[in-house]
FIKE-767515 format. One record per residue (C-alpha): residue in three letters; x, z, y. Coordinates in steps of 0.05 Angstrom, whole numbers, plus 5000, padded with zeros to 4 digits. Layout:
<recs>
ALAXZY;...
</recs>
This chain:
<recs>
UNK790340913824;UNK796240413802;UNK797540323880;UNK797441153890;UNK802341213830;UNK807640703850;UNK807841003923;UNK808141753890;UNK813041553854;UNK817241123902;UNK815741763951;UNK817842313902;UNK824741923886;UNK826041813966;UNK825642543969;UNK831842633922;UNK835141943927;UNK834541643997;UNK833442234037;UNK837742654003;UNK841842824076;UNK835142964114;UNK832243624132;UNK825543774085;UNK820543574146;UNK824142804148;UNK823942794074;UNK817443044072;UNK815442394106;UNK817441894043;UNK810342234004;UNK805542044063;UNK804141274036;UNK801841583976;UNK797842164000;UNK794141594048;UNK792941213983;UNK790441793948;UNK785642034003;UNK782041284012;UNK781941283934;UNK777641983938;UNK774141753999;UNK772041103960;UNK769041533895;UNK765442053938;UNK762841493993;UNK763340823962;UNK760340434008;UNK765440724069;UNK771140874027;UNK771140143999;UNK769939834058;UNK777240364092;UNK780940054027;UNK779139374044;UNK780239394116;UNK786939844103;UNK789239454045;UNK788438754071;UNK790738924145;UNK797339254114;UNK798138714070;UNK798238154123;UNK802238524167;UNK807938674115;UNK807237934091;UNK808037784170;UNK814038144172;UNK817537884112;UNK816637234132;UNK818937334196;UNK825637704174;UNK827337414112;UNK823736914099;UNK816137064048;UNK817036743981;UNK810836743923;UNK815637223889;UNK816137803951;UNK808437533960;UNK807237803894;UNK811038423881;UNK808938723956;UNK801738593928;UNK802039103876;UNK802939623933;UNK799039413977;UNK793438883964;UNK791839173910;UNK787239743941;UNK784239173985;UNK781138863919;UNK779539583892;UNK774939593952;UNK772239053935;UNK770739193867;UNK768039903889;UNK763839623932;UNK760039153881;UNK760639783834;UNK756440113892;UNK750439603901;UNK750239493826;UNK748940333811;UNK744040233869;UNK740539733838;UNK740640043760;UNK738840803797;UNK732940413829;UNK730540023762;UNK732640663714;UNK734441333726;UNK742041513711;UNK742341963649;UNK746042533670;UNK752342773630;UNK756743343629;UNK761643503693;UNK767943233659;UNK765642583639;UNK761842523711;UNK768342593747;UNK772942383712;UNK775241843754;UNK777342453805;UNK780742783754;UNK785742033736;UNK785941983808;UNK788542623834;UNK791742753761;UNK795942163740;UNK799242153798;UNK799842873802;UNK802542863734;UNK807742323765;UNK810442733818;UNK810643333780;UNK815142983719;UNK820042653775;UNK820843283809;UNK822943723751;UNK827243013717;UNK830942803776;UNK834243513799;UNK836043633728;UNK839242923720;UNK842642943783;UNK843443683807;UNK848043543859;UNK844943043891;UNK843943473948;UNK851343653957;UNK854443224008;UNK861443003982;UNK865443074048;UNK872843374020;UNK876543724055;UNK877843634133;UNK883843234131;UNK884043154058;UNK881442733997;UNK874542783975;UNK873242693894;UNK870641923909;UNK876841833953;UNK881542073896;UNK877641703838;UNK879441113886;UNK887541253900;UNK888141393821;UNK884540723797;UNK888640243853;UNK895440713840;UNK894840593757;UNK892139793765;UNK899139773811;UNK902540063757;UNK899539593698;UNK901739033746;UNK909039293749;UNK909439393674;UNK906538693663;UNK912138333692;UNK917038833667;UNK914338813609;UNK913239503582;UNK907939913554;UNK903440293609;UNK903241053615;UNK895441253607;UNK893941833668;UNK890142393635;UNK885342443689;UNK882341693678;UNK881441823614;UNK874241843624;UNK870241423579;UNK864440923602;UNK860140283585;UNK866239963644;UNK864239383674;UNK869839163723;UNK873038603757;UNK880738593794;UNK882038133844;UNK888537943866;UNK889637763946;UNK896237533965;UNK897337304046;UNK889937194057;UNK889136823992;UNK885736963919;UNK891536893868;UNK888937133802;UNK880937563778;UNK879337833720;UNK874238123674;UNK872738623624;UNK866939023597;UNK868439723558;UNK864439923505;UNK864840743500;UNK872040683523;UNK876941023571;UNK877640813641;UNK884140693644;UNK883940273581;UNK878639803618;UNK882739823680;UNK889339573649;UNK885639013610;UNK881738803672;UNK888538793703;UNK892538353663;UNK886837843646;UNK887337833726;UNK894337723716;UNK894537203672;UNK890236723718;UNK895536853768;UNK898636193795;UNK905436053768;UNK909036153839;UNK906136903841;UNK912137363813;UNK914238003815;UNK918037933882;UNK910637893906;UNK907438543881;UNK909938793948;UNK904138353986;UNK899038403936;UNK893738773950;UNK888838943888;UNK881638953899;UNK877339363839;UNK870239293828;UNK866639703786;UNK858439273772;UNK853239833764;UNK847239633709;UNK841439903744;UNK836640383702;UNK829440103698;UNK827140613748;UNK832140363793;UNK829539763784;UNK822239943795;UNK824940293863;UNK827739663889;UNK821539373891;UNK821239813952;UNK825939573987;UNK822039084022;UNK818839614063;UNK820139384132;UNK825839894160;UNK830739874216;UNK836239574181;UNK837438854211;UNK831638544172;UNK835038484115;UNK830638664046;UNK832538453977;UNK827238323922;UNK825038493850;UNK831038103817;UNK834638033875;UNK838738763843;UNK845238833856;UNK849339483857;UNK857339633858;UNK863540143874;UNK868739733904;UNK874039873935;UNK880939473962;UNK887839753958;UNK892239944021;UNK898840354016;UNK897740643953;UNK890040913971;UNK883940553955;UNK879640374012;UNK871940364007;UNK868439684015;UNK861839324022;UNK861438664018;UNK868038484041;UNK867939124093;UNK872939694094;UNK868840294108;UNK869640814166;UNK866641504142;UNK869041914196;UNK872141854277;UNK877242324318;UNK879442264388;UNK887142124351;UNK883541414311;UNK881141254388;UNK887941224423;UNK890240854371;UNK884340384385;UNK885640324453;UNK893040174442;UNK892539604397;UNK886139354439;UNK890139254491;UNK896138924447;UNK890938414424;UNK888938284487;UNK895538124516;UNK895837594464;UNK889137184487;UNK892836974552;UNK894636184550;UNK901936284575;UNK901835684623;UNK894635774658;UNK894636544650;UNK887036544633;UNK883536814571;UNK880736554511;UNK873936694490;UNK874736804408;UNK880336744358;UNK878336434293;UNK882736894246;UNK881536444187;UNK885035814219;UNK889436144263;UNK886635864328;UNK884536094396;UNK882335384417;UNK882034904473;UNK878035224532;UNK879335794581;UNK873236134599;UNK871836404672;UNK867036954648;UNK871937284590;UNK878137254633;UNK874837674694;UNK871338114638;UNK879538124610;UNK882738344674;UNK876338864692;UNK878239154623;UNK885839134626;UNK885039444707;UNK881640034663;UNK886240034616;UNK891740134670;UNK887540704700;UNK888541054634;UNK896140934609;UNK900040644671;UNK902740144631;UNK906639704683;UNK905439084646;UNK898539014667;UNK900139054746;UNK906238584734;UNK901738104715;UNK895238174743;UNK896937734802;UNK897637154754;UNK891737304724;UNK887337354786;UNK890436674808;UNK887136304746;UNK880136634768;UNK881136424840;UNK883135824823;UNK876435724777;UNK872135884840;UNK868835194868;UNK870634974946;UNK865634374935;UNK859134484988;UNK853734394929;UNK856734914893;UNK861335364938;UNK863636024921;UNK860635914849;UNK865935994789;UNK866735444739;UNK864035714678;UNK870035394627;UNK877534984633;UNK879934504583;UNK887634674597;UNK888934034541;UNK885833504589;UNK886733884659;UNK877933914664;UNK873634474688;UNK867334384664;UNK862034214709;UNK856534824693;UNK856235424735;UNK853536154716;UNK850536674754;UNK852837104703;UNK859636844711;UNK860236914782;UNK856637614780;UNK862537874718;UNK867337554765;UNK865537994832;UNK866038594787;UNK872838384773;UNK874538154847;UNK872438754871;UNK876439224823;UNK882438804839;UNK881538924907;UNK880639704906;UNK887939674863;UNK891139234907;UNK888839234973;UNK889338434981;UNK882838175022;UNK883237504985;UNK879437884930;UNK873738114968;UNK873037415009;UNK872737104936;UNK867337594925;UNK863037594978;UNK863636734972;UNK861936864902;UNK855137334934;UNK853236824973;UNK852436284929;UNK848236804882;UNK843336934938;UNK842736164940;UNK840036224863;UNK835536644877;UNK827336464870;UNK822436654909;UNK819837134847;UNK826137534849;UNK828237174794;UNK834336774780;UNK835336104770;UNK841436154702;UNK845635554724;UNK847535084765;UNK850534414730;UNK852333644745;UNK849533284691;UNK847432454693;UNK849632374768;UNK846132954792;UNK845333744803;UNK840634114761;UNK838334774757;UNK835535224703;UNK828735524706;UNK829036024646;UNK829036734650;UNK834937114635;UNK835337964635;UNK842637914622;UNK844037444679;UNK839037774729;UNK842438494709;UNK848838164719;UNK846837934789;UNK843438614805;UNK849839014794;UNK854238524819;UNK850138434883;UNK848939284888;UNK856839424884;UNK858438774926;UNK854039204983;UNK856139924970;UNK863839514988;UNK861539095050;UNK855039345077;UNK852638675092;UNK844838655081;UNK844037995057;UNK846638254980;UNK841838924977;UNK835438424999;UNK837437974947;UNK838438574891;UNK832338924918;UNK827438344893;UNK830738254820;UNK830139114817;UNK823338984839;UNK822038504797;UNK824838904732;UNK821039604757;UNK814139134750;UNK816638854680;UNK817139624666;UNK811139844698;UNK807439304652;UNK811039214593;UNK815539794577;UNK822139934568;UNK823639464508;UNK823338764539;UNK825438074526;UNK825937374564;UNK825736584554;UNK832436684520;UNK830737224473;UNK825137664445;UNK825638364450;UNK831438744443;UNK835839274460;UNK841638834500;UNK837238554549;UNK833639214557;UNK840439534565;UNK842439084623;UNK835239294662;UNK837740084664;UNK844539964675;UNK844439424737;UNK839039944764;UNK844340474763;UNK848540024798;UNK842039934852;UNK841440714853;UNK847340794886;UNK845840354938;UNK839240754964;UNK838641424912;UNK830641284902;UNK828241874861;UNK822741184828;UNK829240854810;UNK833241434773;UNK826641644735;UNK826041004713;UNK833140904688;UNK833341614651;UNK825741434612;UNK828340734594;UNK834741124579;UNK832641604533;UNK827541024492;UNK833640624478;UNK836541174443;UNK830641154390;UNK833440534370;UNK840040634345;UNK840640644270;UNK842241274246;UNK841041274169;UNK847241494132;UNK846341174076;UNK847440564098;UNK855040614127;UNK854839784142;UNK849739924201;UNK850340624219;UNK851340814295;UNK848240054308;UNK843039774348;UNK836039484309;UNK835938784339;UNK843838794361;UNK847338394310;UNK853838314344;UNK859838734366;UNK859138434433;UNK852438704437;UNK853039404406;UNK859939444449;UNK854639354513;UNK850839854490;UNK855940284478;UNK858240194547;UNK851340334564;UNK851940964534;UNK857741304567;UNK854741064637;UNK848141404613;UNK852042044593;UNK855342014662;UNK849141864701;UNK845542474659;UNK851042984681;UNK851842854748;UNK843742974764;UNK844043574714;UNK838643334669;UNK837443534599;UNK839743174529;UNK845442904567;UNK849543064494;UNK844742604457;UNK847941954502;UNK855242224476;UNK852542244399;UNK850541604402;UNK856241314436;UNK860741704389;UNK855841364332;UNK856740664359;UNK864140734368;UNK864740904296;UNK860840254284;UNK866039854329;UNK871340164293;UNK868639994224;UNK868639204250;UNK875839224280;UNK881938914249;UNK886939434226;UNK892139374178;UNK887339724120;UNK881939144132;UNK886138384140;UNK887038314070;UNK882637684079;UNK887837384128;UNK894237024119;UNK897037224186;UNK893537854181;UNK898538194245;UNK895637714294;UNK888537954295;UNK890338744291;UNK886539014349;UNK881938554359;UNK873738664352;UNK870238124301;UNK863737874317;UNK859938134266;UNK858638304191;UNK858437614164;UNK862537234220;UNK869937514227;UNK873137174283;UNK875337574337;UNK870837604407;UNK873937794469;UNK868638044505;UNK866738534436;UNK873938844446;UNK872638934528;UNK866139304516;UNK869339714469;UNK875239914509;UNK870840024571;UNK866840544522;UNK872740814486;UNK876540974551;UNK870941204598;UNK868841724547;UNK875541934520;UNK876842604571;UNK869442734548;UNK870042854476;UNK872643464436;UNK879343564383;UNK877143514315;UNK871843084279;UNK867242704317;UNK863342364274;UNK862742394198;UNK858241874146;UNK857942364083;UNK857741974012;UNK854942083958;UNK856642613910;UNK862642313864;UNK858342543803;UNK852842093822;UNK856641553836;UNK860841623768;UNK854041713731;UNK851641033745;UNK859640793745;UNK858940973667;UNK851740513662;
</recs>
């Protein structure tokens, strides 16, 4: 019954406070735990014997399994250990205990006949077990609409405009401006009427200057007006400034507020929930692992939302694209090395640094991009130089007979080295490239380069299908990898298919023919969502299977081929995370944790869109959703002006894609994925909103603001 109660009540509150944005049938979902729990409770009372035995087998399995999973994402500690129990083990040794309750009335109904007593007494334990939680639901439903009665409002503002959260926001960073400007000028502050609401504050002001903390402070309000708390919170910040921090430097500060939430008990009690295994990167917090806040940073006189450290992206146009797409390409004029014209593989935006290596692999994927980007704006720089920039990747290409026509996978341009270690991958990315150069230019060198660089990858090949990752000189002599790789046989399959379609020689379609093979069996057996040696499932990997076989497709238009592509297609979709409420990961891949892997995908997803179209199938709009989704999701983890406050340079990485939530520096092939996605979908997409995250009502959010 305590099991049945927690999950009625955890279901009940889901209905109002997670799945608030839902249509009635999704919501409708959060009260089937405890309905299960309830019918193996009844089934237990009316059959003991069976229903004990269900909660036992029930209760145990779903314990292990969640303990399984816990361990395997974050890591099972005796605390989870324990507070998953109480939802979950729990019935397990109820069965148990039925079950002995079952022999032992068998035994006393054998030696002495029951005495029989009045129909309430005799059931009562239906009554507590249907009616207590009953009781529950009932309460929560009639408590939680009246406490927050606009919970189902979604707090969007106006199209173009401010919503309420988004002017609470301007006003608080506009008036902590203001207290700073009166602090060194020394003058009493002007209180605005419209933060005059009062609260149990808890707050905290940082102060970034040029990448750098200069000065945080505290202060909790007791019953007292906002902007009271907010001008005291600002000058205790203010005071712990350094002394070289003036005036002159308000015009660089940026102010970050945070407002600490004191969660109610039953928000407490809920999180003990949140360990329930969802698609949302693994990541689960415990009992007294609690933690909620309103932040937000300050940016030209608005106040920008942010988690942990991330400005927010609520909503995407076609407009917030093209201006993607611009400074995308800006940034990646900058990763050239002026001397060797090749292309860096990161920039580390915390030290300023691009480092000491030119890889093969990002400057084809580089010039593949910026030849796209040319096809979309003309802009003349890109043809001026793409000469120089196809020399570095000829020049990367090996003339030596154990490894001709390979590419070098790397090039120390500091002591003149190119690393000994050859790719398929990287030769595969780099006939993609040769062969786009050569369609723009007409220069043969670029297909010869190619078609050396095909023949070495049918060299690779095993007699599986399957091929061998790299090639590499290491202790006096050649060795070869025997792992499995998706993303390097996909590379190979589409590099291989389009190296065909462009020379007709047969030797490159037998050679892709086994690896498609070879993937349609891995399909045929193990689905669409498939790992390697490398990595276990996930969506990357299976990503690369459909889209090198729609590079194969075109090479022989097999009906087996295209059916396969648009059922692995449409599974992948399934997988994106689409839960609003949690704007960090929304329009992401479950098991993608990387811009470079969600920009793939989104890739993925205009070539699906595409592909859909031109064979008139249905759904073809859900591939443009998601893309849209994603893109919003690439957007979010871009540098713009609104989210460098971390930075000291901040200008230098504007444009550029980061890797990932918790690891800012700046991949090159994130920002090539995205530009491939953002520009081959662009023509596709309407005027107006294309995407939108809603938030929460700013009543709800100023209710627990107040603790």
């Amino acid at each position: 019954m305590l099991a049945t109660s927690l999950w009625v009540y955890w279901g009940v509150g889901g209905l109002y406070r997670e799945g608030w944005w839902e249509a009635w049938y999704y919501r409708a979902l959060y009260l089937a735990p405890g309905i299960i729990c309830l019918g193996l409770t009844l089934s237990a009372f009316a059959w003991p014997r069976i229903g004990g035995g269900l909660l036992i087998i029930v209760g145990g399995g779903f314990t292990g399994w969640w303990w399984w999973y816990i361990s395997d994402t974050v890591g099972l500690t005796v605390e989870r250990a324990l507070v998953t129990f109480a939802v979950s083990g729990l019935p397990a040794i109820a069965g148990v205990l039925i079950l002995v309750d079952a022999y032992r009335r068998a035994r006393l109904q054998s030696e002495t006949p029951l005495v029989s007593r009045k129909w309430p007494h005799r059931n009562m334990r239906y009554l507590l077990a249907v009616g207590v939680p009953l009781l529950i639901a009932v309460v929560l439903a009639i408590v939680i609409p009246l406490t927050e009665p606009h919970r189902a409002i979604v707090d969007a503002g106006e199209p173009g405009g401010y919503s309420e959260s988004d002017q609470f926001r301007n006003l608080s960073v506009q008036f902590v401006r203001t207290v700073a400007e009166d602090y060194f000028a020394q003058r009493p502050t002007q209180y605005p009427k419209e933060l005059s609401l009062e609260g149990n504050w808890d707050l905290d002001i940082t102060i970034y200057h040029r990448g750098e903390i200069k000065g945080s402070g505290e202060y909790q309000a007791d019953n007292e007006a906002l902007s009271l708390a907010l001008e005291q919170a600002t000058r205790n910040a203010l005071d712990q400034r350094p002394p070289d921090l003036n005036e002159e430097d308000l015009a660089d500060v940026r102010f970050l507020v945070n407002f600490s939430i004191h969660p109610s008990f039953s928000e407490q009690v809920e999180t003990l929930f949140t360990l329930l295994p969802f698609y949302n990167y693994g990541i689960n917090r415990s009992f007294t692992e609690y933690d909620q806040s309103f932040t937000f940073i300050e940016y030209n006189g608005e106040g920008k939302e942010l988690i942990e450290d991330l400005v927010i992206t609520r909503s995407l146009d076609k407009e917030l694209i093209r201006q993607e797409i611009e400074q995308g390409k800006e940034f990646l004029f900058s990763a050239e090395n002026p001397d060797e014209h090749g292309f860096y593989k990161k920039y580390d935006t915390l030290d300023d640094d691009f480092g000491d290596r030119l890889y093969t692999v990002y400057s084809a994927s580089i010039i593949y991009t910026f030849l796209k980007v040319y096809d979309y704006d003309h802009d003349e720089r890109i043809m001026e130089k793409a000469p120089e920039w196809a020399d570095f990747l000829l020049s990367m290409q090996s003339k030596d007979a154990d490894t001709y026509g390979a590419f070098h996978y790397s090039y120390n341009f500091e002591t003149g080295q190119k690393e000994p270690r050859f790719v398929v991958g990287t030769t595969a990315l780099s006939i993609f490239t040769l062969l786009d150069l050569y369609q723009h230019t007409g220069d043969s060198r670029y297909l010869e380069s190619a078609k050396l660089g095909g023949d070495w990858l049918t060299t690779m090949q095993k007699p599986d299908g399957i091929m061998k990752p790299y090639k590499r000189y290491e202790a006096g002599k050649w060795l070869c990898g025997t792992q499995e790789s998706l993303l390097y046989n996909g590379q190979v399959l589409a590099a291989l298919s389009r190296l065909y379609i462009a020379t007709g020689e047969q030797k490159y379609y037998d050679t892709a023919e086994k690896i498609a093979a070879h993937f349609c069996e891995r399909v045929e057996n193990e689905g669409c969502y498939l790992g390697d040696d490398y990595r276990n499932k996930n969506p990357i990997s299976s990503a690369w299977v459909i889209m090198s076989l729609l590079d194969f497709y075109k090479t022989n238009h097999d009906d087996y081929y295209k059916d396969i592509i648009l059922r692995c297609g449409s599974e992948l979709l399934e997988r994106q995370e689409t839960d609003v409420s949690s704007p960090v990961y929304y329009g992401s891949w479950h098991g993608a944790y990387s811009t470079s892997g969600n920009g793939w995908l989104a890739e993925v997803m205009m070539e699906m869109y595409h592909f859909c179209r031109e064979h008139n199938v249905d759904g073809c709009e859900r591939y443009k959703e998601a893309l849209t989704r994603v893109i919003l999701w690439i957007v979010q983890n871009t540098y713009s002006e609104e989210n460098t406050f971390l930075l000291e340079e901040p200008e230098k990485a504007i444009g550029g894609i980061f890797w990932n939530y918790y690891n800012r520096y700046v991949r090159t092939d994130s920002l090539c994925h995205g530009l491939n996605a953002y520009i081959g979908i662009l023509d596709d997409l309407e005027d107006g909103v294309l995407v939108s995250i809603p938030e929460e009502p700013f009543k709800v959010i100023l209710d627990r603001l107040r603790n």
